[in-house]
Kinemage of the C-alpha trace (Angstrom):
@kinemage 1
@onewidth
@group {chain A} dominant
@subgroup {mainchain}
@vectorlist {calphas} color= white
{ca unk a 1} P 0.000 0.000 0.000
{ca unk a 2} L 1.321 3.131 -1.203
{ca unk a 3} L 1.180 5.768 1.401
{ca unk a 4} L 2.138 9.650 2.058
{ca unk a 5} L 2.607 10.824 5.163
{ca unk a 6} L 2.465 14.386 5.932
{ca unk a 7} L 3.553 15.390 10.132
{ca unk a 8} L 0.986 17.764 11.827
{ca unk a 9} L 1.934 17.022 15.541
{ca unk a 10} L 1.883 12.975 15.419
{ca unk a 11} L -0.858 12.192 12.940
{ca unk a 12} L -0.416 11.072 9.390
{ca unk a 13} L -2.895 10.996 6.767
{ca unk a 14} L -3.819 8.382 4.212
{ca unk a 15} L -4.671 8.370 0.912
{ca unk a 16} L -5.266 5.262 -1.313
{ca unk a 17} L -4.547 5.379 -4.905
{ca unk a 18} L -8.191 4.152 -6.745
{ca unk a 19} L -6.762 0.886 -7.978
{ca unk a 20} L -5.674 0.260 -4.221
{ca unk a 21} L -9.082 1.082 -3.428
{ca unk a 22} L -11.195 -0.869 -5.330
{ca unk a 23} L -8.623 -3.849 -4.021
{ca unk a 24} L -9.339 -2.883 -0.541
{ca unk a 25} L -13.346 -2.335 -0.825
{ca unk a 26} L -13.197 -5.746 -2.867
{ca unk a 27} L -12.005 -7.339 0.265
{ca unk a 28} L -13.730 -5.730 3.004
{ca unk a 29} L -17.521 -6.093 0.739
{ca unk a 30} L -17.708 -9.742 -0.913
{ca unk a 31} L -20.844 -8.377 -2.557
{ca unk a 32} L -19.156 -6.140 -4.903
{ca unk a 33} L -17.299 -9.033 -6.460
{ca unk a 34} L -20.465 -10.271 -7.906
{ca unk a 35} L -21.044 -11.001 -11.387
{ca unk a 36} L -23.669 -8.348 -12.077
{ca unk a 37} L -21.362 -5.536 -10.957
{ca unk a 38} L -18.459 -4.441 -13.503
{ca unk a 39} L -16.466 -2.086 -11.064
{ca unk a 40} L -14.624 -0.065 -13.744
{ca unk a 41} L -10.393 -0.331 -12.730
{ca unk a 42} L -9.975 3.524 -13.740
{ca unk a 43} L -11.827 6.991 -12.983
{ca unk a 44} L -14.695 8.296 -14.783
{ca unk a 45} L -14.058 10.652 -17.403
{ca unk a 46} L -14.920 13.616 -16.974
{ca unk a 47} L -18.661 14.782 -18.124
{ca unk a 48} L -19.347 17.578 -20.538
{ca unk a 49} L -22.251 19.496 -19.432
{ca unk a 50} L -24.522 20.984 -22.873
{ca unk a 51} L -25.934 23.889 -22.958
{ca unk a 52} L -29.932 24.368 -22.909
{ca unk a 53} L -30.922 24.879 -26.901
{ca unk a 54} L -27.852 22.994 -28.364
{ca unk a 55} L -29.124 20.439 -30.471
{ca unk a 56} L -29.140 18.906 -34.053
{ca unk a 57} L -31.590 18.045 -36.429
{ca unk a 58} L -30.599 14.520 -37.413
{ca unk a 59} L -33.604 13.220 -39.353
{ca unk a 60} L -36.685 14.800 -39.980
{ca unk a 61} L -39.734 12.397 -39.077
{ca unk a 62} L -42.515 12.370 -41.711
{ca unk a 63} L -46.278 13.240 -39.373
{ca unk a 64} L -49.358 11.239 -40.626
{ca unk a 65} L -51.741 12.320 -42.440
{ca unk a 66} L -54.156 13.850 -39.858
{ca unk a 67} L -51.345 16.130 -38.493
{ca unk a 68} L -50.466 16.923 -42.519
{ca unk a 69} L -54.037 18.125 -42.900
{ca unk a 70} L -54.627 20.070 -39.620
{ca unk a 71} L -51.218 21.536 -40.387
{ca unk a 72} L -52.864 22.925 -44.148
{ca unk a 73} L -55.833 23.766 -42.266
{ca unk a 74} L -54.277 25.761 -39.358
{ca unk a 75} L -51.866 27.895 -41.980
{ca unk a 76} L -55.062 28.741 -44.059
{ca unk a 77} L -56.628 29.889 -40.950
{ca unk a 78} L -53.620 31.647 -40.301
{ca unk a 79} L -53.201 33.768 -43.906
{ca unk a 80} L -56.500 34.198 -43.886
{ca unk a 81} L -56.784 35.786 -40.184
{ca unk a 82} L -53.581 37.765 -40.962
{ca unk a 83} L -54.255 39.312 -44.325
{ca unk a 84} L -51.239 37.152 -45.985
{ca unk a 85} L -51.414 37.216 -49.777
{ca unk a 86} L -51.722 33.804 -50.989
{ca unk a 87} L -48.594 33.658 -53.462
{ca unk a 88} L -46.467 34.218 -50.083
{ca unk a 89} L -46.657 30.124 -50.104
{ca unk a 90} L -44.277 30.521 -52.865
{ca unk a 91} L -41.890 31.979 -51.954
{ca unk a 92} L -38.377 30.866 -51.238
{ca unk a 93} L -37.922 32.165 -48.389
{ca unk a 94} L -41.100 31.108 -47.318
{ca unk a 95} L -40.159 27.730 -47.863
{ca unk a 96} L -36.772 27.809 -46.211
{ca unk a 97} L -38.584 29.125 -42.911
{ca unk a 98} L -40.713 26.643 -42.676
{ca unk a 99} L -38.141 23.811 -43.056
{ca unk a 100} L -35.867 25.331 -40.540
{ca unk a 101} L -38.692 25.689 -38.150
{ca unk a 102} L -41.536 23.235 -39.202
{ca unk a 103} L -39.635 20.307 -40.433
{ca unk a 104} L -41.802 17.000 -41.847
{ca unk a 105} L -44.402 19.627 -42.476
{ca unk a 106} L -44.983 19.920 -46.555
{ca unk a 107} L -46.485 23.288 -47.276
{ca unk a 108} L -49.519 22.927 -49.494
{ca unk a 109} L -50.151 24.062 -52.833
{ca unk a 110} L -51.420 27.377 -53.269
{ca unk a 111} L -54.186 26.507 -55.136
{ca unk a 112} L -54.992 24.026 -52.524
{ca unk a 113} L -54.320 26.464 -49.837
{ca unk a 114} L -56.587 29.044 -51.422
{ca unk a 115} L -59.059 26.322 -53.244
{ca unk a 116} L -60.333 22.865 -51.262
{ca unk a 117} L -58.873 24.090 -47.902
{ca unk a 118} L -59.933 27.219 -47.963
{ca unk a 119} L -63.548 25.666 -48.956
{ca unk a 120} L -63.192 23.338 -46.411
{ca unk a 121} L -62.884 25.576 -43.407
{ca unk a 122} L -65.721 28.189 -44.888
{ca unk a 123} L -67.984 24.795 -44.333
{ca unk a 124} L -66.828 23.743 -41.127
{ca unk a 125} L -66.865 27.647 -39.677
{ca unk a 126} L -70.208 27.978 -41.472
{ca unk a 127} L -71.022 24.550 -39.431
{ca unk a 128} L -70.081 25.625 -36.322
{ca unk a 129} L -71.984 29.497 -36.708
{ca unk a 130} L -75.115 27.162 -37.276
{ca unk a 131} L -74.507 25.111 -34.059
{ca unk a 132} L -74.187 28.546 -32.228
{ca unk a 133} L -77.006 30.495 -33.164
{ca unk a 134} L -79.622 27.838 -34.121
{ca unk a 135} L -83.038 28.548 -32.650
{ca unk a 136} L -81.780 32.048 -31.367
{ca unk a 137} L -82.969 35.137 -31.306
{ca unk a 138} L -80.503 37.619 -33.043
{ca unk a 139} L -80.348 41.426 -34.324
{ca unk a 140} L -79.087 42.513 -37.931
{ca unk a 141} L -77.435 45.497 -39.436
{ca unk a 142} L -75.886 46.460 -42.153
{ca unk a 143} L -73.458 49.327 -43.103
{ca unk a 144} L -71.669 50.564 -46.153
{ca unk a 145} L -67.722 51.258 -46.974
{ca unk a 146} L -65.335 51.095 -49.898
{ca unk a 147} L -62.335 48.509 -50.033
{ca unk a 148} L -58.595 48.951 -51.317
{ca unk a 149} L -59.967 49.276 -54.814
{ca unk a 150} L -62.387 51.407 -54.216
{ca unk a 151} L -65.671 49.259 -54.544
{ca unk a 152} L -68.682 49.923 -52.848
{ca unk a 153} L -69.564 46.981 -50.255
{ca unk a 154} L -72.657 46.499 -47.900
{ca unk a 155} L -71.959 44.489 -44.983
{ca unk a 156} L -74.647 42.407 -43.143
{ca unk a 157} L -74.027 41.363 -39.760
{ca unk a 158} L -75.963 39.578 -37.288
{ca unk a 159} L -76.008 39.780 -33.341
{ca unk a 160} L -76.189 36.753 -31.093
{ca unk a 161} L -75.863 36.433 -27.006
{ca unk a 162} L -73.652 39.607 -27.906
{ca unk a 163} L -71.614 37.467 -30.110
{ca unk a 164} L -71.373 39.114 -34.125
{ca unk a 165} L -71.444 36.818 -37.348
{ca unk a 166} L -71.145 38.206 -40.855
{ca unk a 167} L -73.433 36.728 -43.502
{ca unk a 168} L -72.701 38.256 -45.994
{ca unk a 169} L -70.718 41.177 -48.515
{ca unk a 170} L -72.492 42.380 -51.418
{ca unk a 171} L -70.387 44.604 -53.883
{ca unk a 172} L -73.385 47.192 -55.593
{ca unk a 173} L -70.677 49.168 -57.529
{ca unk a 174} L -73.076 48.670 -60.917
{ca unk a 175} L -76.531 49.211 -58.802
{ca unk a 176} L -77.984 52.460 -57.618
{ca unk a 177} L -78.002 53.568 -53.829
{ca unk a 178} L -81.257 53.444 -53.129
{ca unk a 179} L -83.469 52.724 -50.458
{ca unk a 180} L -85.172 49.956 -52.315
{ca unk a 181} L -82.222 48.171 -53.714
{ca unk a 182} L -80.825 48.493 -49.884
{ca unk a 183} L -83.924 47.084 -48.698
{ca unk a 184} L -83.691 43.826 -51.103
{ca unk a 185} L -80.441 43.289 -50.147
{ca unk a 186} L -81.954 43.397 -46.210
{ca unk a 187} L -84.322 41.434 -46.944
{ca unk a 188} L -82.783 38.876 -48.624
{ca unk a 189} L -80.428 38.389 -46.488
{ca unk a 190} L -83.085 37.961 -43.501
{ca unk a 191} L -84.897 35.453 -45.244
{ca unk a 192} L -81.471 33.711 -46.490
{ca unk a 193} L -80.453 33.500 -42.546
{ca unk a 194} L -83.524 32.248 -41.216
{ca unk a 195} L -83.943 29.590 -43.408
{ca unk a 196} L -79.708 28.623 -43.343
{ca unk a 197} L -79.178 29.164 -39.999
{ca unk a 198} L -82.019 28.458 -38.043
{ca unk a 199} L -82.106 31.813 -36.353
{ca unk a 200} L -84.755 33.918 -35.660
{ca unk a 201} L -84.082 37.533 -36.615
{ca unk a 202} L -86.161 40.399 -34.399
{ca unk a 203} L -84.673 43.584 -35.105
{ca unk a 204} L -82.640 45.662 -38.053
{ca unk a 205} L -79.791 48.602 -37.054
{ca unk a 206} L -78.348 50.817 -39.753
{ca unk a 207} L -77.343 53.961 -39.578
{ca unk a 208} L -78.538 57.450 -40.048
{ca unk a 209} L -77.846 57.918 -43.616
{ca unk a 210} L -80.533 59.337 -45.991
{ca unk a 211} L -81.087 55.990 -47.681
{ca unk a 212} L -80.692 53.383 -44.690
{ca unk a 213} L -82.602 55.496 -42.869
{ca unk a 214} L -85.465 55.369 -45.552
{ca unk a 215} L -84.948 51.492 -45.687
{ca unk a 216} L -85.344 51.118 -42.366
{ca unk a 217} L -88.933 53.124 -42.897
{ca unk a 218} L -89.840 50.919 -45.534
{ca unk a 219} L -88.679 47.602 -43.718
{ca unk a 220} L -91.078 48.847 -40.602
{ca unk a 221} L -94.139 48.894 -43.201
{ca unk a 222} L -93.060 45.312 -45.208
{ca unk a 223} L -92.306 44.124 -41.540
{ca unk a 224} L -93.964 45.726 -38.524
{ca unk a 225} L -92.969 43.305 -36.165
{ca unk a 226} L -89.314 44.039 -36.539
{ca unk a 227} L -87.268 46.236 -34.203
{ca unk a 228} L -85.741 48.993 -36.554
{ca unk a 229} L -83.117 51.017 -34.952
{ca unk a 230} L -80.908 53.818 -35.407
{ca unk a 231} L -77.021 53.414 -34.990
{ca unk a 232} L -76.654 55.391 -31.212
{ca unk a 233} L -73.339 55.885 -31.846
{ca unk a 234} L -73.624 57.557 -35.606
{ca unk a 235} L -76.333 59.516 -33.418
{ca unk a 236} L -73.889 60.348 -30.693
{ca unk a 237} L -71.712 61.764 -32.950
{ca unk a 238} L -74.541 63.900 -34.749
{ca unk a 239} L -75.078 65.383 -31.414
{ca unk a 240} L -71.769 66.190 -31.106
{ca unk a 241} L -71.920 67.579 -33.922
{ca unk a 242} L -75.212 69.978 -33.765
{ca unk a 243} L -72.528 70.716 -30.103
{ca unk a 244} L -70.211 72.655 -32.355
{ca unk a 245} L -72.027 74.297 -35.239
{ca unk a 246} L -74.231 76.089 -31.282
{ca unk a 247} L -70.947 76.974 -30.204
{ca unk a 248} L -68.844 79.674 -32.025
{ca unk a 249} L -66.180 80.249 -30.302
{ca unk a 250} L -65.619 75.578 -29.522
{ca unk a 251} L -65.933 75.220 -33.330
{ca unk a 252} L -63.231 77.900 -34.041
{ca unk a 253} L -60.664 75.811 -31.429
{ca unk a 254} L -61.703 72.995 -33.456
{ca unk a 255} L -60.262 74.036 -36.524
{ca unk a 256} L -57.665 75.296 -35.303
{ca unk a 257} L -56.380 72.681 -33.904
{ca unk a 258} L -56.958 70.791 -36.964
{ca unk a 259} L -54.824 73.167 -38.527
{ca unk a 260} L -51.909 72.323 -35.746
{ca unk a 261} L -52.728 68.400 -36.094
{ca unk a 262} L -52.430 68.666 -39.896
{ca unk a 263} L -49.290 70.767 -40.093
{ca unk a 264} L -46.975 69.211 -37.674
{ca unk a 265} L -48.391 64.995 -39.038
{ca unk a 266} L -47.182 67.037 -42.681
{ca unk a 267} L -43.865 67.659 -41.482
{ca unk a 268} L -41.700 64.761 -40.502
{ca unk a 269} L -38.525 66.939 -39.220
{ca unk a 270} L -41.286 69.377 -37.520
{ca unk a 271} L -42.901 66.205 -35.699
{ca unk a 272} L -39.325 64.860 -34.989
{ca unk a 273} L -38.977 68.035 -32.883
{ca unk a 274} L -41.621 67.841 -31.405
{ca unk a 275} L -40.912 64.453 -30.132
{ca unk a 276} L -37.669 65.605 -28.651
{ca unk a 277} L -39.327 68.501 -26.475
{ca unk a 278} L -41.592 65.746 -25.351
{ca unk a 279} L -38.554 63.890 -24.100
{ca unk a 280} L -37.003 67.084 -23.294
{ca unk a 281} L -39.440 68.081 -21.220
{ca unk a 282} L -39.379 63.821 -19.178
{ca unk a 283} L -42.466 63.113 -21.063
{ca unk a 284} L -44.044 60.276 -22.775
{ca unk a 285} L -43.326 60.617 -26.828
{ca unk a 286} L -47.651 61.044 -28.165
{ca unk a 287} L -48.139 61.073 -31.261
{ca unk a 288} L -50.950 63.589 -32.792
{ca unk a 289} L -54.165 62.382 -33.405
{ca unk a 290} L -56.158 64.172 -36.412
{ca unk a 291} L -60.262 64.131 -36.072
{ca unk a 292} L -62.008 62.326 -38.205
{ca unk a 293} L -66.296 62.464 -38.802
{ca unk a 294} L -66.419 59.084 -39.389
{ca unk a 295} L -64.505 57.915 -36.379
{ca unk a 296} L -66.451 58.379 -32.978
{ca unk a 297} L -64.686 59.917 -30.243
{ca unk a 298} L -62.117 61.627 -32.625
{ca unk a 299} L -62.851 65.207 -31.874
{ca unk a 300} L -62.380 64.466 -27.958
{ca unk a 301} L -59.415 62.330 -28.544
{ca unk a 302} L -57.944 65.259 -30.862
{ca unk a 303} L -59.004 67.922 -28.269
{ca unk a 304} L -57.105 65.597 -25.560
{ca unk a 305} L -54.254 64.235 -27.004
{ca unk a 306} L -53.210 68.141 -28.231
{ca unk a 307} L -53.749 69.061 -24.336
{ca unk a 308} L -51.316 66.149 -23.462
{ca unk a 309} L -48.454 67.439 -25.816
{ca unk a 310} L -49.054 71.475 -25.341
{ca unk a 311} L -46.114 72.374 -23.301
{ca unk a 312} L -44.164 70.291 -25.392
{ca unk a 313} L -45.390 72.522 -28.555
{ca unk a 314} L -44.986 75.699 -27.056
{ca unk a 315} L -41.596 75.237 -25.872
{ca unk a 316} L -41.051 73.961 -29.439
{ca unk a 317} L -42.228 77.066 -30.679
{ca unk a 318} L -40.230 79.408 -28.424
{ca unk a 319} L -36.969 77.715 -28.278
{ca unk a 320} L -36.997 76.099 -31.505
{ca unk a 321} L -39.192 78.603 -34.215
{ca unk a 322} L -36.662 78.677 -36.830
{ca unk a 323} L -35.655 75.209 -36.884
{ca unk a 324} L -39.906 74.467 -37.432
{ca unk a 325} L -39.965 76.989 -39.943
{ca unk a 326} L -36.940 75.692 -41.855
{ca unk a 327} L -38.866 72.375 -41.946
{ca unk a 328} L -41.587 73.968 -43.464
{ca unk a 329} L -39.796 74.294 -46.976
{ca unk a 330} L -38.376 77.271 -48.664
{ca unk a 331} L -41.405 78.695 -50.455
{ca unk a 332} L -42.866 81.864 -48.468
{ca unk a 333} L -46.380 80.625 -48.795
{ca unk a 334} L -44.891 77.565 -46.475
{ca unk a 335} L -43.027 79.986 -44.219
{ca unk a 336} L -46.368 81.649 -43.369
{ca unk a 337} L -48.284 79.463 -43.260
{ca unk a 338} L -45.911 77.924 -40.314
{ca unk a 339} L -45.548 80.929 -38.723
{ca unk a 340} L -49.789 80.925 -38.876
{ca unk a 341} L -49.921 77.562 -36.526
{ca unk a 342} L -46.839 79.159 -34.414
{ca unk a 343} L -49.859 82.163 -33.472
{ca unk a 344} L -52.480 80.002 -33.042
{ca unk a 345} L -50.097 77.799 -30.342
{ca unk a 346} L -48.932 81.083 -28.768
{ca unk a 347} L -52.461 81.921 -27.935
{ca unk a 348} L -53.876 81.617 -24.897
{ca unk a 349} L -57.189 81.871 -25.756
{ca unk a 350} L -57.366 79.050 -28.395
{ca unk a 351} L -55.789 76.869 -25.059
{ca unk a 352} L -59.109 78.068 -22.991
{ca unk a 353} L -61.635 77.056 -25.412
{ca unk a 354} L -59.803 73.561 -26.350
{ca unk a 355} L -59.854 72.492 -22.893
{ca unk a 356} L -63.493 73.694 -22.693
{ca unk a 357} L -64.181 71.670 -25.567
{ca unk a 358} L -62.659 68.517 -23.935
{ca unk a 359} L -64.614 68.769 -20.809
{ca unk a 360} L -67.988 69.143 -23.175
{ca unk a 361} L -67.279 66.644 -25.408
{ca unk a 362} L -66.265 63.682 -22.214
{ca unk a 363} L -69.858 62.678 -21.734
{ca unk a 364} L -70.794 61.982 -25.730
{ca unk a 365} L -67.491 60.827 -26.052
{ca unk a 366} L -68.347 57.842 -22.755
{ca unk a 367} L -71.574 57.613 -24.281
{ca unk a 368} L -70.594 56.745 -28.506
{ca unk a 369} L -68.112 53.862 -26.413
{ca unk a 370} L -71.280 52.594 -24.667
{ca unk a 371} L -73.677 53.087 -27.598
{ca unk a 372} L -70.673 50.903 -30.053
{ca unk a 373} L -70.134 47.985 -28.596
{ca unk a 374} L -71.334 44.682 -29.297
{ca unk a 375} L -73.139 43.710 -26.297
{ca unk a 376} L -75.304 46.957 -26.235
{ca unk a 377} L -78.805 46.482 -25.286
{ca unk a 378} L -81.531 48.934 -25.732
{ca unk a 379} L -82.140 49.220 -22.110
{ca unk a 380} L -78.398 50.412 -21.903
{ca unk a 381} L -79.348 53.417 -25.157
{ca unk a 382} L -82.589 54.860 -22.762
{ca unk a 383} L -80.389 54.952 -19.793
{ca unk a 384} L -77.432 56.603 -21.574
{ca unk a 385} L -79.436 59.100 -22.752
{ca unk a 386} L -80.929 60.302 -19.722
{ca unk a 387} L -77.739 60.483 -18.459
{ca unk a 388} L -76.647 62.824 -20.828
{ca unk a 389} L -79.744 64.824 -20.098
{ca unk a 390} L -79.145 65.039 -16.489
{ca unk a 391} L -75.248 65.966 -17.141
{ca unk a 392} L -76.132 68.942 -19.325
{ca unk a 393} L -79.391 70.082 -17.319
{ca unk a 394} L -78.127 70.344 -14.239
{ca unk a 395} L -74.374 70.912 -14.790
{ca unk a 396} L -73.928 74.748 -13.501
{ca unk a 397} L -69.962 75.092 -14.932
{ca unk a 398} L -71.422 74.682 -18.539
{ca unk a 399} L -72.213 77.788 -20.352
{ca unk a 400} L -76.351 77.990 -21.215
{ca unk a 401} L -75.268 77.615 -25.103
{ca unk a 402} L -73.979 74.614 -24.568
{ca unk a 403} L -77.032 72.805 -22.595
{ca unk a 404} L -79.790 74.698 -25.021
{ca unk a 405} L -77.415 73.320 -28.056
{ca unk a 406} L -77.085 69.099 -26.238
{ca unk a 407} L -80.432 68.834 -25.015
{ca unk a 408} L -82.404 70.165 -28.157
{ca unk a 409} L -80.315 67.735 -29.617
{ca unk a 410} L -81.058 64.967 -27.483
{ca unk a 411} L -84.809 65.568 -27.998
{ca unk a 412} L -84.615 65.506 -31.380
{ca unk a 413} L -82.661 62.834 -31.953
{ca unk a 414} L -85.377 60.870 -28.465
{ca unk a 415} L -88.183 62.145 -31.185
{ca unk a 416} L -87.590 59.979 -33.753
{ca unk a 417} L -86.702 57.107 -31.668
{ca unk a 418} L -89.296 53.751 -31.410
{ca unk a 419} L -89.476 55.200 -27.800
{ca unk a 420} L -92.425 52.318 -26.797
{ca unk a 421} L -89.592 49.499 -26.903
{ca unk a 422} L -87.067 51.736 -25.152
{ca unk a 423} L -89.253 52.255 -22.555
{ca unk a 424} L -90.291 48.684 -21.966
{ca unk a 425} L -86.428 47.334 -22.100
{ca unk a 426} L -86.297 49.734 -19.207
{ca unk a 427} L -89.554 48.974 -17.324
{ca unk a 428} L -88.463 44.934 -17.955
{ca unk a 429} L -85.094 45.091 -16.201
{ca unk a 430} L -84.872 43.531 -13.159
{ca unk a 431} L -82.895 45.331 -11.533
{ca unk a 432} L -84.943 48.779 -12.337
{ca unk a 433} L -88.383 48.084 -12.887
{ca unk a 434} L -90.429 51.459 -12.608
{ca unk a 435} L -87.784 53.051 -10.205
{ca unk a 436} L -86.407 55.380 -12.306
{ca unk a 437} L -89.942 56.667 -14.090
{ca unk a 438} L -91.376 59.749 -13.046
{ca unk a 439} L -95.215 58.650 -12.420
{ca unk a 440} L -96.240 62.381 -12.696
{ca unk a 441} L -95.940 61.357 -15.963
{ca unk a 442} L -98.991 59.701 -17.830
{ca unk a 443} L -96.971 57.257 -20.146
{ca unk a 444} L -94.986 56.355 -17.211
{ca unk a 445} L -98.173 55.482 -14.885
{ca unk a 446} L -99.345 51.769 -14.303
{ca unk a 447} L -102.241 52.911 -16.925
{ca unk a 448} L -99.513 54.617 -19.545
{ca unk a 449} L -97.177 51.479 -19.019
{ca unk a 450} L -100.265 48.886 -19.676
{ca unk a 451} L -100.711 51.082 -22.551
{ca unk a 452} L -97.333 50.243 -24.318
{ca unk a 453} L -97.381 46.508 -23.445
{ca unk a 454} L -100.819 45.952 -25.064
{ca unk a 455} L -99.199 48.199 -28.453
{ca unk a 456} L -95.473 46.493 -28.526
{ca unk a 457} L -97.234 42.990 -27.778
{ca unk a 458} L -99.457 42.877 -30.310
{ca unk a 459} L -96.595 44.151 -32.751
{ca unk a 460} L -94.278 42.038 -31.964
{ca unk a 461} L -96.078 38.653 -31.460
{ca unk a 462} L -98.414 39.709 -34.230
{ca unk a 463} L -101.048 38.844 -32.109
{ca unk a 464} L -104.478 41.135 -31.585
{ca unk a 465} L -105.723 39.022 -28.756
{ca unk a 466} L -107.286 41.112 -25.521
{ca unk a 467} L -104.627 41.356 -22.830
């Protein structure tokens, strides 16, 4: 036995060389010396540790056909949910991803991608809308718009447990807009979803335009028992609207902070310093929002988002004048027309009136969100709009224009409404009942309410049975 000895006072210390010690454990456990057991005469070597994510593709294994076809089904689902032109199957690139990343996967033709599988999942989603909405009550509308190229298309959309399907596009570019040829279409497409899907439709929403709203008249007469409605939020907006054509001094803000909007979303150098006074300044980098008419809630986004960013602009302005009117261009017709928005930022005044226009505008601006959404029920419009009336009745910070200007508005727009069914989606929620109906009132009395079930009953369930 080899051994070392090393003195600290007069103890030595051991150590066995590992063939010695395999001898020496042989002997002292007889169980180790059994046949099963290969006790290896020299060390371990010395394991190499790989890192997470080092690996190697050695073979790529073929999937069976099920996973081949839920594979072609999934990447239609996914160019068609993604806007991905179809000819993007194609190409090289395209290819080389997905065999890096997707191997044993063979993309699919693109006929096939845009052809049979494409088919194939219009059936089975078409299969499983059925499923959904079969012997359901639902709500349609329909709205207009123009796509890339420019071609008129009318939407039709149905409403179920607050859940939307679309039925179907129809591209009129050839046909006339008219009331008529919208109503076809409306019809049409009720009688096409009734008898496809099982569904039974109770009410039609379009929007305020001269011929939808015409269609809508003439649907009422074809048929009464239908609930025809008015878009609320198109109506919002028209509110908002008769707000600023009442207010002078509001609509004059307006425009001119269009004018700021416009000018600085023109000017990429003049928006690039405005961006850095943002920073400058330890605030967030906004961007500019410019109001549309079509787009609810633009005017009070506008209105806020120019609030958010006004120190930022008029330190722009002040430090920084002839660097924004450099970036207007060298023509003097630019140059003034810069120095123009410079006056209208340096006023105080315009500041005043935009921040009164924010605080007017909040309320329609809550109330279009409410009025938009998908799981909007009429109980939710009637409630909304007394709101509104409350807010700009009793609210003694607003000037008089403004309440004469909201609530003439609001009683116009409460005029032409079915008001019976309004009422009753009211009257029939649980949670309200009659609570929030001034009985002074006739229509709103136990007689007045009798009065509108007997009407909307009879309507509805075409039934003129005694109740």
């Amino acid at each position: 036995m080899a051994e070392r000895g090393r003195k600290k006072g007069s103890q030595t210390s051991t150590v066995l060389m590992p063939s010695e010690a395999i001898t020496q454990s042989s002997s002292m456990c007889p169980a180790l010396q059994s046949n099963n057991v290969n006790i290896p005469s020299e060390p371990p070597k010395k394991f190499t540790k790989l890192k997470q994510g080092e690996f190697t593709v050695v073979a790529s294994v073929r999937p069976n056909i099920i996973k081949q076809k839920q594979f072609n089904l999934d990447l239609c689902d996914l160019f068609v949910s993604c806007d991905i032109p179809w000819n993007v199957i194609t190409n090289p690139q395209f290819g080389i991803f997905a065999k890096k990343y997707m191997p044993g996967f063979e993309l699919p033709d693109r006929r096939d991608l845009s052809g049979k599988l494409l088919k194939e999942r219009v059936t089975e989603v078409e299969g499983d809308v059925k499923k959904a909405v079969q012997g359901k009550l639902a709500t349609g509308q329909c709205d207009g718009w123009k796509n890339i190229a420019k071609a008129p298309l009318i939407a039709s959309v149905i409403t179920v447990e607050a859940q939307n399907y679309t039925l179907r596009v129809h591209e009129i570019g050839a046909d006339a807009k008219t009331a008529q040829n919208l109503l076809s279409l409306v019809l049409n497409d009720i009688d096409k979803t009734e008898g496809d899907l099982g569904v039974t439709i109770i009410g039609w929403c379009s929007d305020a335009g001269g011929d939808s709203r015409a269609m809508r008249e003439r649907l009422y007469q074809v048929r009464p028992w239908l609930i025809t409605l008015d878009c609320w939020a198109h109506q919002i907006n028209l509110i908002v609207g008769d707000y600023l054509k009442a207010c002078p001094d509001i609509l004059d803000a307006a425009t001119k902070a269009a004018e700021i909007v416009k000018w600085f979303s023109s000017h990429s150098r003049a928006a690039g310093i405005l961006n850095q006074e943002q920073l400058k300044l330890g605030e967030k980098m906004l961007a500019l929002i410019r109001a549309v008419i079509t787009r609810w809630t633009s005017h009070y986004l506008s209105a806020t988002r120019l609030l958010a960013v006004s120190k930022a602009l008029r330190a722009a302005v002040i430090t920084r004048s002839e660097e924004l009117e450099l970036a207007a261009g060298s023509r003097s017709e630019n140059k003034q027309k810069a120095r123009e928005v410079f006056d209208i930022i340096n006023d105080s005044q315009f500041w005043k009136n935009l921040t009164k226009m924010k605080t007017h505008l909040e309320p329609l601006a809550i109330a279009a969100n409410l009025t938009q959404a998908s799981n909007t029920c009429m109980d939710h419009i009637l409630l909304t709009l007394a709101n509104l009336y409350r807010i700009y009745f009793f609210e003694e910070s607003l000037d008089d224009e403004v309440r004469h200007s909201v609530i003439a508005s609001l009683e116009k727009r409460w005029a032409k409404a079915d008001q019976d069914i309004f009422i009753l989606a009211v009257f029939f929620n649980p949670y309200i009942r009659a609570g929030l109906f001034n009985t002074a009132h006739h229509p709103c009395t136990i007689a007045g309410m009798y009065g509108i079930i007997r009407r909307v009953y009879k309507r509805l369930f075409k039934n003129n049975c005694c109740l």
